[in-house]
Backbone bond lengths (Angstrom), bond angles and torsions (degrees), N, CA, C in turn:
res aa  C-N    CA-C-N  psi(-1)  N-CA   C-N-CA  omega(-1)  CA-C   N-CA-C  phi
1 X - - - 1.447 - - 1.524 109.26 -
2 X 1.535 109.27 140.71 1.301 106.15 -172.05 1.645 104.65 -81.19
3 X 1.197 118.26 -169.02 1.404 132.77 -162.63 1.364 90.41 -96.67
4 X 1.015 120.85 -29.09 2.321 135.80 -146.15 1.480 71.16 -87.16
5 X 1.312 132.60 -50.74 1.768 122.68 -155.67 1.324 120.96 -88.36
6 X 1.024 122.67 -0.32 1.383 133.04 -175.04 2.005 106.11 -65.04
7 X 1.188 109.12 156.76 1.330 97.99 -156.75 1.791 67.94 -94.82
8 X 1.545 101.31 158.15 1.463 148.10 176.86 1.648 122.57 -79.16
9 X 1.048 136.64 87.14 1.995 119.36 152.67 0.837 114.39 -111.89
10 X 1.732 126.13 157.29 1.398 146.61 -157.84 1.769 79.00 -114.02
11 X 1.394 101.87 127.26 1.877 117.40 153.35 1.332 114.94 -60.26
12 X 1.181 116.41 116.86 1.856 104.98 -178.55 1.506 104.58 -90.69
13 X 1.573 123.73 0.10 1.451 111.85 139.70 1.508 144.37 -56.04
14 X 1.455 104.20 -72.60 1.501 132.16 160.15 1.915 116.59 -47.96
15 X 1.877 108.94 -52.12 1.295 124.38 -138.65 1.208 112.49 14.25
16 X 1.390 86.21 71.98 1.628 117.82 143.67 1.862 123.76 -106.34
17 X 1.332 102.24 138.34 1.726 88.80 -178.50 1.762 104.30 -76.41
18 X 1.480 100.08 172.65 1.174 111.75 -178.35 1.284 115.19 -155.72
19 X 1.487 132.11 149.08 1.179 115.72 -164.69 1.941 113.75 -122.00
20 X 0.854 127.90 177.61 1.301 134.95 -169.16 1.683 108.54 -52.00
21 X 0.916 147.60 128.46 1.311 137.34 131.28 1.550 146.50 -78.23
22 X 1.005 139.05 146.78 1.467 139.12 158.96 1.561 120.77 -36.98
23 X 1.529 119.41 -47.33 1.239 121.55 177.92 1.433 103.68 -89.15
24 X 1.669 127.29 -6.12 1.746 96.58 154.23 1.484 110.79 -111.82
25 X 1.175 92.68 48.31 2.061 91.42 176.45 1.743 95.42 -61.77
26 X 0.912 114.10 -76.14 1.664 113.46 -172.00 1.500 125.29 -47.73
27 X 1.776 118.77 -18.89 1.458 131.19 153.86 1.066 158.18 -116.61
28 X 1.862 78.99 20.46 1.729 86.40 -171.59 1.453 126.51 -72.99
29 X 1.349 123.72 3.33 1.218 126.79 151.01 1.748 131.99 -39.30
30 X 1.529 91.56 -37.59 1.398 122.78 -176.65 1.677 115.37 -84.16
31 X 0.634 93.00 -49.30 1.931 117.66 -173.50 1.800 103.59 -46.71
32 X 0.916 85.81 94.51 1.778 92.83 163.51 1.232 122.42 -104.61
33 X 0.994 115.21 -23.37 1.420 104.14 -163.32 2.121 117.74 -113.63
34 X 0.960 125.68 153.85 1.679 104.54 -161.30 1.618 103.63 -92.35
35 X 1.252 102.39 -6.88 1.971 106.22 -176.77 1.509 90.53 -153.54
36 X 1.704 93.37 163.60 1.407 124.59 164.49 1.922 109.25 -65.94
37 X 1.301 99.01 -21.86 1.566 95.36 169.31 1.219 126.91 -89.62
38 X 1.452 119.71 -12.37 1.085 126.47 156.95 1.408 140.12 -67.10
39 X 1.882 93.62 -44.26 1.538 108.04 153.91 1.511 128.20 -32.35
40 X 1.159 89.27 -64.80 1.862 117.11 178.37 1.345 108.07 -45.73
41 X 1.303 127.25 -41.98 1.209 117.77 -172.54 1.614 121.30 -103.97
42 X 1.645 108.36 10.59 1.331 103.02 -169.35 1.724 132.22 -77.71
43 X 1.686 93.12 -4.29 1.791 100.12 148.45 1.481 120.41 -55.65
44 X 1.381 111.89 -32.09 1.820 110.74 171.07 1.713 106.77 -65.62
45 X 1.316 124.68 -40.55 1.408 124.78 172.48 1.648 107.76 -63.10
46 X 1.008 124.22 -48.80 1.979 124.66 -161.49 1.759 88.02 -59.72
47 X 1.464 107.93 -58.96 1.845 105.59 -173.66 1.586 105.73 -52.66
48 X 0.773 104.21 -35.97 2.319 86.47 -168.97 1.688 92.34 -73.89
């Protein structure tokens, strides 16, 4: 599979895109966010 096909999400921290990984094959349902630094900060996202 090419890299171009990988399914796509926008970080609603960053909105930055991001693309599929290997280590969230089993959650990417779940996966919001494109980093652990993004995670971390998504109390700065809930306030705005």
């Amino acid at each position: 599979m090419k890299k171009s096909d990988l399914p796509i999400k926008i970080c609603p921290i960053c909105k930055r895109p991001f693309t599929w990984r290997k280590k969230w094959e089993r959650n990417w349902n779940n996966v919001k966010y494109c980093s652990e630094r993004c995670r971390r900060n998504k109390k700065n996202e809930e306030s705005n």
